[in-house]
Wavefront OBJ file of the C-alpha trace (Angstrom):
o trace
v 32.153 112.651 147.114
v 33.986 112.936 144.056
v 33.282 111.327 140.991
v 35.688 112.081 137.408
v 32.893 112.568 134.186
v 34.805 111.681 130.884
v 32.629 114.148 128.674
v 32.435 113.056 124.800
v 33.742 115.936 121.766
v 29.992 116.838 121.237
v 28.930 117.542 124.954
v 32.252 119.486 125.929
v 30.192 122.725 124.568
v 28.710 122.250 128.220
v 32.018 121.871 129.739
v 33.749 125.109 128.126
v 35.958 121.873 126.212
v 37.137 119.900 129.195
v 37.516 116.181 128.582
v 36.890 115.408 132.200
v 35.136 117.306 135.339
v 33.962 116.362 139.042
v 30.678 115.793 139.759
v 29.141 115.051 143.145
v 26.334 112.457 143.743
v 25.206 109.207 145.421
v 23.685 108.229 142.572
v 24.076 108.752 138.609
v 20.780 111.028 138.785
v 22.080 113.039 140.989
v 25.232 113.632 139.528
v 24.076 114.407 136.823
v 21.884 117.201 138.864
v 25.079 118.417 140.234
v 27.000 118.509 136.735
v 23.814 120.650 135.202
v 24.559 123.072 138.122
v 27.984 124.139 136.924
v 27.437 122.939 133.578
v 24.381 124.569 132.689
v 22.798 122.379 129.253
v 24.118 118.887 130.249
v 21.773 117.487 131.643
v 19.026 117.933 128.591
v 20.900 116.033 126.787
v 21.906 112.938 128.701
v 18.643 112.602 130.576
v 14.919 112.365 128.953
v 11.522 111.932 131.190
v 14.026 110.577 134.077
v 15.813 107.845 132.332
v 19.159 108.254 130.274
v 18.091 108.762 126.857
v 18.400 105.955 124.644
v 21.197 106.803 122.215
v 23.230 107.394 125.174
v 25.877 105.099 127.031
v 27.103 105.743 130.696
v 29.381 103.618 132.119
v 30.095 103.508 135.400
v 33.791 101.836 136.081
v 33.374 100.226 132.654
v 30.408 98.969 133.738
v 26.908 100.012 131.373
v 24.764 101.292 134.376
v 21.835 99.895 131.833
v 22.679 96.808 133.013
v 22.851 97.666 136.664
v 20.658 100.424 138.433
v 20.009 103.073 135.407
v 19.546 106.361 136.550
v 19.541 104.890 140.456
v 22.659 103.113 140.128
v 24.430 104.184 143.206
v 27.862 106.059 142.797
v 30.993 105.756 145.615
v 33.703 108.735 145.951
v 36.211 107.490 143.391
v 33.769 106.436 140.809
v 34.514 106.971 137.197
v 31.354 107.875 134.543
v 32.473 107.647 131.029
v 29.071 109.236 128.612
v 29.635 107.798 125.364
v 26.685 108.859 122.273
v 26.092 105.521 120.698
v 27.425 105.848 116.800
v 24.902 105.123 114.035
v 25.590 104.560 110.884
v 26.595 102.168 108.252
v 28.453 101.110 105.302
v 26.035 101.674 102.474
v 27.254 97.957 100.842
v 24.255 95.262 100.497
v 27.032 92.884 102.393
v 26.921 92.989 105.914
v 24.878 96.437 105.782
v 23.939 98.264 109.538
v 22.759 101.369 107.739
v 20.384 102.954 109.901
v 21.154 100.951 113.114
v 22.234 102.268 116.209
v 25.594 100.506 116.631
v 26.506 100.558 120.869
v 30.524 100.783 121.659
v 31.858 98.132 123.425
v 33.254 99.202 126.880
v 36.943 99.067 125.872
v 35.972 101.151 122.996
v 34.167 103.599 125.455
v 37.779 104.000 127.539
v 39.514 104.999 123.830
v 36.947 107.535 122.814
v 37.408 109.097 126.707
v 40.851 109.311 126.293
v 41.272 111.400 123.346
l 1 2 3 4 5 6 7 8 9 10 11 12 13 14 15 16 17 18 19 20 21 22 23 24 25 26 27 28 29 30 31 32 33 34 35 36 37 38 39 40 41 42 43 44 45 46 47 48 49 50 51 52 53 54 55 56 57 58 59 60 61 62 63 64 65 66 67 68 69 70 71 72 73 74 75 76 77 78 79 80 81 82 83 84 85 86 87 88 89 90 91 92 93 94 95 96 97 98 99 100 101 102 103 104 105 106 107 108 109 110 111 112 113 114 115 116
């Protein structure tokens, strides 16, 4: 079953700079199992006590697995996983300020950031 990974600039350390690898997996846990095999480092940083750490996104189809299965959601050969680090930050300006928030990209915004 293969399933294309869009891997963010700071994780393609793991991926010797490859935008996008195969995985294998019937679900996103063990995918992820099966991208730490080749990709030895990964996995530390997407996954913490058995649930996708919090300041990261995975999107399954363009779908935020948060919202469907986690970890368990169940993958299908043709599947595409998009990991996107949430962006913090803010502006600094008393108007409108989200300094020190974790801001979450939108889906569409996930596909951009994938692309580059």
């Amino acid at each position: 079953m293969a399933i294309d990974v869009r891997v963010p600039t700071i994780l393609r350390t793991y991926t010797d700079g490859a935008k996008s690898v195969s995985g294998n997996g019937g679900t996103v846990a063990e995918l992820f199992s099966d991208l730490e095999s080749r990709h030895a480092g990964i996995q530390e940083r997407l996954v913490d006590d058995g649930q996708i750490r919090r300041f990261v996104n995975v999107y399954l189809n363009d779908e935020d697995v948060r919202f469907l299965d986690g970890i368990s959601t169940e993958l299908s050969d043709g599947d595409s996983i998009t990991i996107l680090p949430a962006v913090a930050g803010g502006s600094g300006s008393a108007e409108g300020s989200t300094q020190g928030s974790a801001q979450h990209a939108t889906r569409g915004e996930a596909a951009r950031v994938s692309q580059r």
